[in-house]
TIPA-352177 format. One record per residue (C-alpha): y negated, z, x negated; residue number from 1. Coordinates in Angstrom, 1 decimal. Layout:
BEGIN
     py     pz     px seq
      Y      Z      X NUM
...
This chain:
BEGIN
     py     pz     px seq
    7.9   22.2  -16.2   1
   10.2   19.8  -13.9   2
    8.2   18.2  -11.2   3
    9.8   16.4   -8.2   4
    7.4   14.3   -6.0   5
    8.0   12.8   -2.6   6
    6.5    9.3   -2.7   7
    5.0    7.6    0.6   8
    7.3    5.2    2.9   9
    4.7    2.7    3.3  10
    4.2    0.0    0.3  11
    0.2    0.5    0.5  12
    0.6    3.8    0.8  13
    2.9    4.6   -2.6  14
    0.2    2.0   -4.3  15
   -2.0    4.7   -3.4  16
   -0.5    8.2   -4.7  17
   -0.2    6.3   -8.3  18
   -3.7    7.6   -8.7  19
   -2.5   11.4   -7.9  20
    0.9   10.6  -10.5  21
   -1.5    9.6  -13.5  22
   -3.4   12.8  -12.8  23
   -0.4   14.6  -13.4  24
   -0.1   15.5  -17.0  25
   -3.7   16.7  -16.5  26
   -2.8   18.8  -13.8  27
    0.3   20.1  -15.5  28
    0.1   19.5  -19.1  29
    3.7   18.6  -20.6  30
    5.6   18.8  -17.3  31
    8.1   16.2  -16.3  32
    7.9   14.0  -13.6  33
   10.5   12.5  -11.3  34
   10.0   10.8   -7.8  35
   11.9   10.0   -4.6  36
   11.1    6.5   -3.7  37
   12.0    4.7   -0.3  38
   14.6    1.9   -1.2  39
   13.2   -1.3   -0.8  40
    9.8   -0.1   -2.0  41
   11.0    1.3   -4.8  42
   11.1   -1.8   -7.6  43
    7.6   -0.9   -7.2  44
    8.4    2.2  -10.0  45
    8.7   -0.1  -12.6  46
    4.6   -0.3  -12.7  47
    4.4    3.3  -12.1  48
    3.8    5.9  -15.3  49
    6.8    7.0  -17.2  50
    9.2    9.1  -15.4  51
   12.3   11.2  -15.3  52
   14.9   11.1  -12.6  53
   14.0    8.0  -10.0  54
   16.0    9.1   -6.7  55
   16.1    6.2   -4.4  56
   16.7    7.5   -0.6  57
   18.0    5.3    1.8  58
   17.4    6.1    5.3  59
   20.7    3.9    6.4  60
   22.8    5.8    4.1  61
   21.3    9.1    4.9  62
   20.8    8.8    8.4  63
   19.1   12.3   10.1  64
   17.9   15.3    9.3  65
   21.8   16.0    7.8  66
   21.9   12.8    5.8  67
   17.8   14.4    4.4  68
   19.8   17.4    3.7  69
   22.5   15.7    2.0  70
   20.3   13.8    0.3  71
   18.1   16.8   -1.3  72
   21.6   18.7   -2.1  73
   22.4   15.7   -4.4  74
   19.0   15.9   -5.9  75
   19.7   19.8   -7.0  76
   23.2   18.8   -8.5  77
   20.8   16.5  -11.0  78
   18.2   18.7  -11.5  79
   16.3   22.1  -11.4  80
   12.9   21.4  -10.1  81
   10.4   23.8  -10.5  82
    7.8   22.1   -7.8  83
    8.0   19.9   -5.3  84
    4.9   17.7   -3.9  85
    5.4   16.0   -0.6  86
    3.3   13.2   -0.4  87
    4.0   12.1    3.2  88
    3.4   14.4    5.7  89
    6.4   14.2    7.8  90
    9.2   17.2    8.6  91
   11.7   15.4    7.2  92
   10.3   15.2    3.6  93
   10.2   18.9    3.5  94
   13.2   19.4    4.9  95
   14.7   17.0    1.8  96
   12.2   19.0   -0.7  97
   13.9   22.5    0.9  98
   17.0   21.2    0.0  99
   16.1   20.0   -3.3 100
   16.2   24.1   -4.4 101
   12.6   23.5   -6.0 102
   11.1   26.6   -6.4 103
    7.9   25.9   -5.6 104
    7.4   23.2   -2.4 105
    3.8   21.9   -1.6 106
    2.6   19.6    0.8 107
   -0.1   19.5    3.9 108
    0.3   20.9    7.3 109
    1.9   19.5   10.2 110
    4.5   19.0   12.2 111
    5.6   22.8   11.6 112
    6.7   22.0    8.6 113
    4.9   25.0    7.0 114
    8.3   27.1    7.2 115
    9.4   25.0    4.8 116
    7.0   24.6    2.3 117
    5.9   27.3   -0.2 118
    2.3   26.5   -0.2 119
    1.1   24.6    2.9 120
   -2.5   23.2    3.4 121
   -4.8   21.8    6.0 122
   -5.7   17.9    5.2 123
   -9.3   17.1    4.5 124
  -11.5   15.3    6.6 125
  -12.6   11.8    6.0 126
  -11.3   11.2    2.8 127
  -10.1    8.2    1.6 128
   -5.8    8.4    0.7 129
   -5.7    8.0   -2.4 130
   -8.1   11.0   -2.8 131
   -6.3   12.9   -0.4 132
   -2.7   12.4   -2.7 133
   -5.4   14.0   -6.0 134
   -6.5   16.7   -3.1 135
   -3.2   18.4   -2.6 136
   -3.0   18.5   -6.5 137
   -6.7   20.3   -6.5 138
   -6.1   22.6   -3.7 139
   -2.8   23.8   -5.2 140
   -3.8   24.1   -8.6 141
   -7.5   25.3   -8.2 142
   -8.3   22.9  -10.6 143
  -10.9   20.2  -10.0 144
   -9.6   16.0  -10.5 145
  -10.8   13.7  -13.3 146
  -12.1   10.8  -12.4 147
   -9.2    8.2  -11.3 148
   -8.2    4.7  -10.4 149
   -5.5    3.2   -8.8 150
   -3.7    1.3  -11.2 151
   -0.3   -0.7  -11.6 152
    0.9   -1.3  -15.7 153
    1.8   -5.3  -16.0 154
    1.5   -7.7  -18.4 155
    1.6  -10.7  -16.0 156
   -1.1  -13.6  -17.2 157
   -3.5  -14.9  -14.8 158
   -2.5  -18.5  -13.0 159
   -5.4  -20.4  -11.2 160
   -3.3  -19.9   -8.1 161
   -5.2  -18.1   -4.7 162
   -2.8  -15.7   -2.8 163
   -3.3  -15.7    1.1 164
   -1.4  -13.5    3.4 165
   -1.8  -13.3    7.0 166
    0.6  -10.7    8.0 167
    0.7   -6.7    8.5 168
    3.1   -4.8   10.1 169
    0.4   -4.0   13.0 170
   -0.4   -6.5   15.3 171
   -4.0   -5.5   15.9 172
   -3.9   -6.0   12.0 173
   -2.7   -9.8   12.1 174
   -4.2  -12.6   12.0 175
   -3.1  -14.6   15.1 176
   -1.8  -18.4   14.8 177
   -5.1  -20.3   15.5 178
   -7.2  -18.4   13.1 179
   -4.8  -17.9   10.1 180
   -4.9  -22.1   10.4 181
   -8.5  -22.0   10.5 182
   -8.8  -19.6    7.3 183
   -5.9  -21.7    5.6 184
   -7.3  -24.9    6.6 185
  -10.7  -23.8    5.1 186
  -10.1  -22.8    2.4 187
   -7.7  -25.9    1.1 188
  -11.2  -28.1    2.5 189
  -13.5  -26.0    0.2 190
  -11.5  -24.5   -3.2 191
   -8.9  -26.4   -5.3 192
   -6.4  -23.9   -6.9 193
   -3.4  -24.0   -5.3 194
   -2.9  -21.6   -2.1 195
    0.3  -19.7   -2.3 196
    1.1  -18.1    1.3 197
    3.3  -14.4    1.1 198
    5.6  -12.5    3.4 199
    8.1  -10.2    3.9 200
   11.5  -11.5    5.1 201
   10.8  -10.5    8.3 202
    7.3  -12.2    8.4 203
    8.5  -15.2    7.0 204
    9.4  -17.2   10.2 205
    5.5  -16.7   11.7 206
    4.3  -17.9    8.1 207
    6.0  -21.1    8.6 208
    5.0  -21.8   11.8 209
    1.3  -21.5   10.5 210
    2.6  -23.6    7.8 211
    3.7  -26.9   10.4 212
    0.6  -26.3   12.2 213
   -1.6  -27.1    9.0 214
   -2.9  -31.2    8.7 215
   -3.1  -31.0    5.3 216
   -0.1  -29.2    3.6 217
   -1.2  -30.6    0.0 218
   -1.2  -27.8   -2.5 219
    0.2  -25.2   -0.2 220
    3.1  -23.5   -0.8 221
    5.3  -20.5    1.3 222
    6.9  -17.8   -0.5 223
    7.3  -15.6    2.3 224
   11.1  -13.8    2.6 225
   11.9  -15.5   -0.8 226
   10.3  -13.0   -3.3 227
   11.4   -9.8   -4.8 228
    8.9   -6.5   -4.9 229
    8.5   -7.2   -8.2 230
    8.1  -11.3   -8.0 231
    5.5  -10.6   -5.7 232
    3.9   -8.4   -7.9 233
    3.9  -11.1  -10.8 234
    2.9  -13.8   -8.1 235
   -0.6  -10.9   -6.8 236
   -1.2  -10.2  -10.6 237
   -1.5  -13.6  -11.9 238
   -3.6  -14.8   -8.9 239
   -7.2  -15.5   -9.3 240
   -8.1  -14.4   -5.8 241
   -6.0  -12.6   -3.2 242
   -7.2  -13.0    0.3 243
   -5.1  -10.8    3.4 244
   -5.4   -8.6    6.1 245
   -5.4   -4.9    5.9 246
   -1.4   -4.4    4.7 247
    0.5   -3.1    1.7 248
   -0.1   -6.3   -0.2 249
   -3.6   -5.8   -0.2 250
   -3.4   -2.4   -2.0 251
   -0.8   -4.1   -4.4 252
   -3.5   -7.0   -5.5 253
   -6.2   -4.7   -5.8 254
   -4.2   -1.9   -8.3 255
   -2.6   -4.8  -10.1 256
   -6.5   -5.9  -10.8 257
   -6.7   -9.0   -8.9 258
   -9.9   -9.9   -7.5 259
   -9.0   -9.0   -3.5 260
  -10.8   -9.8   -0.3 261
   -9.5   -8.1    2.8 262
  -10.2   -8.4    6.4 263
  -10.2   -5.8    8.5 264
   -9.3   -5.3   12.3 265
   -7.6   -1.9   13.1 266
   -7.8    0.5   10.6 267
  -10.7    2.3    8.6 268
  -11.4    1.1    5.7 269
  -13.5    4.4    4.6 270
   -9.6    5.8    5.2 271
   -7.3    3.0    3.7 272
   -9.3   -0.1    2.1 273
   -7.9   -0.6   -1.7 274
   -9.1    1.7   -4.0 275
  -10.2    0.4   -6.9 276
  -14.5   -0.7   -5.6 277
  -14.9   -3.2   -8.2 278
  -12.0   -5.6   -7.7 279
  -12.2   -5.7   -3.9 280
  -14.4   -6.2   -0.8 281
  -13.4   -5.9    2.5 282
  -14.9   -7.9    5.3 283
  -15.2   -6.5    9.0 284
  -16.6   -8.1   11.6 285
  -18.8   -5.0   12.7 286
  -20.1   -6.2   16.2 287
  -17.3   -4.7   19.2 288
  -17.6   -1.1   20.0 289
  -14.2   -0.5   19.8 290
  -14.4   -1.0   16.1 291
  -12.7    0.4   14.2 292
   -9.5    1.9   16.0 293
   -6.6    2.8   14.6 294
   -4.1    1.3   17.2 295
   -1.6   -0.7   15.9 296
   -1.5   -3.4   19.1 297
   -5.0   -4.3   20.6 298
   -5.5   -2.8   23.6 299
   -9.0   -4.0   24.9 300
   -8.4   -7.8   24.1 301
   -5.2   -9.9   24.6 302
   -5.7  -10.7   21.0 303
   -7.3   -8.6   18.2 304
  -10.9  -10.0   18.3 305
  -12.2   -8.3   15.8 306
  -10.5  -10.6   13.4 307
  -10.6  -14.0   15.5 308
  -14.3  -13.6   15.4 309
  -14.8  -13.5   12.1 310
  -16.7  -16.1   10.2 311
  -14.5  -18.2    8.3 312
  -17.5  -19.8    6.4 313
  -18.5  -16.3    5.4 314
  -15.1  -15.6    4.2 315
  -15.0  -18.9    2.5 316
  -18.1  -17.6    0.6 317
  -16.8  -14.4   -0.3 318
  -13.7  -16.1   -2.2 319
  -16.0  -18.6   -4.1 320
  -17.7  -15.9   -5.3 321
  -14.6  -14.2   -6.3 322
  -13.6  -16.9   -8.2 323
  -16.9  -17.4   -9.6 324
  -16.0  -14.5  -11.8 325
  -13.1  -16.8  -13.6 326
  -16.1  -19.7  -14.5 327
């Protein structure tokens, strides 16, 4: 059997569906697997289980719903699938799976995208989304899930470095200025390892302007805009402690078994916290009634207060005790 599967756009979201691709061969004993990865995201498949055909999709090259269909046209010329998972939930993916020619296309409801899709199923409710990726698996097959995790393959060695990162795509997910200045500040005042600051290319101009803003620069170093996926893979693997706001790098610490702490703002972390309960813990301030939301800019405070009121002592704490582990 040829599977083709539709990975997720967002970096903390393809972290995610690794659980549902190891649950694969249980699901379909002997089939083989390719995937459709978002480029830029998709260095990430080096840490994934083995498989086939990797299709990278660029949405500048393929631009619309005719460059989708262009796109799944070329992935029939490679190969005959016989089913096709669609991870994200979007039109557009089932449009490229339609195209594709797999026999068999499955993926959740919306968007009227059932039309396309061969099997088509209502999401569950208030599961977490890595169990909703194993979910489509169950509801399709009939077949109850093993018990999973969600884990990256490395052999990175551990450093004694801490990882920080104050960025997420969402505003209402970021830590402002003052506070990621605080938090930095903090914890160069109470730990010793070497603090190593990430961010994307795009994120790399607000991380240096945290960076000026700290008195005591000793030990603290910026990687942000200067790292491949896969350098800062090696650089959240080899960490002792990973410390960030609800964003893809916090997924990628956590399923590359770094001990994570993450803070959260917007967002439910019931929904989207890492997966894997034993290497993370996830902070929330837990006293606004608008908590949680999922908007992605704050719309009851000027700035997102659910993170500027968080106790920087108590996170402080929570990373000693992470680190406590390594002793």
């Amino acid at each position: 059997m040829k599977i083709l599967v539709r990975l997720p756009n967002w970096l903390g979201d393809m972290v995610m569906s690794v659980g549902a691709i190891n649950q694969l061969s249980y699901f379909f004993p002997g089939a083989e697997v390719s995937v459709i990865a978002k480029k830029g995201i998709h260095e990430l498949l080096e840490f994934f289980p083995k498989i086939n055909h990797r299709f990278i999709y660029s949405k500048e090259e393929y631009r619309g719903l005719k460059g989708i269909w262009k796109f799944g046209r070329k992935i029939r010329e490679a190969d005959k699938f016989d089913l096709f998972i669609s991870f994200p939930d979007s039109f557009s993916s089932a449009v490229m799976g339609y195209a594709s020619g797999a026999t068999k296309r499955i993926g959740y409801k919306k968007e009227g995208r059932e039309m396309l899709l061969t099997d088509a199923y209502a999401k569950p409710k208030k599961s977490h989304r890595a169990e909703e990726y194993v979910q489509l698996l169950e509801a399709y097959t009939a077949k109850k899930a093993k018990a999973f995790s969600v884990d990256l393959k490395h052999r990175f060695s551990k450093g004694d470095h801490i990882v920080i990162n104050i960025n997420s795509e969402a505003s209402s997910r970021r830590l402002t200025t003052a506070k990621a200045v605080e938090i930095i500040e903090a914890t160069r005042a109470n730990l010793a390892n070497k603090i190593v600051l990430i961010g994307s290319p795009n994120e790399k101009d607000f991380v240096e302007e945290v960076l000026r803003s700290i008195e005591n620069k000793g030990g603290i170093e910026s990687v942000a805009g200067k790292t491949s996926l896969k350098q800062l893979c090696e650089i959240l693997a080899s960490a002792k402690v990973t410390l960030t706001t609800d964003s893809g790098p916090a997924h990628l610490a956590n399923a590359l078994g770094t001990q994570t702490v993450v803070l959260f703002g917007a967002g439910n972390e019931n929904n989207t916290a890492p997966y894997n309960k034993e290497a993370v813990q996830t902070l929330r301030l837990g006293k606004l009634s608008c908590e949680p939301c999922l908007k992605n800019v704050c719309v009851q405070f000027s700035t997102p207060q659910c993170l500027e009121l968080l106790e920087t002592e108590r996170i402080i704490s929570v990373m000693n005790e992470k680190l406590s582990r390594w002793k």
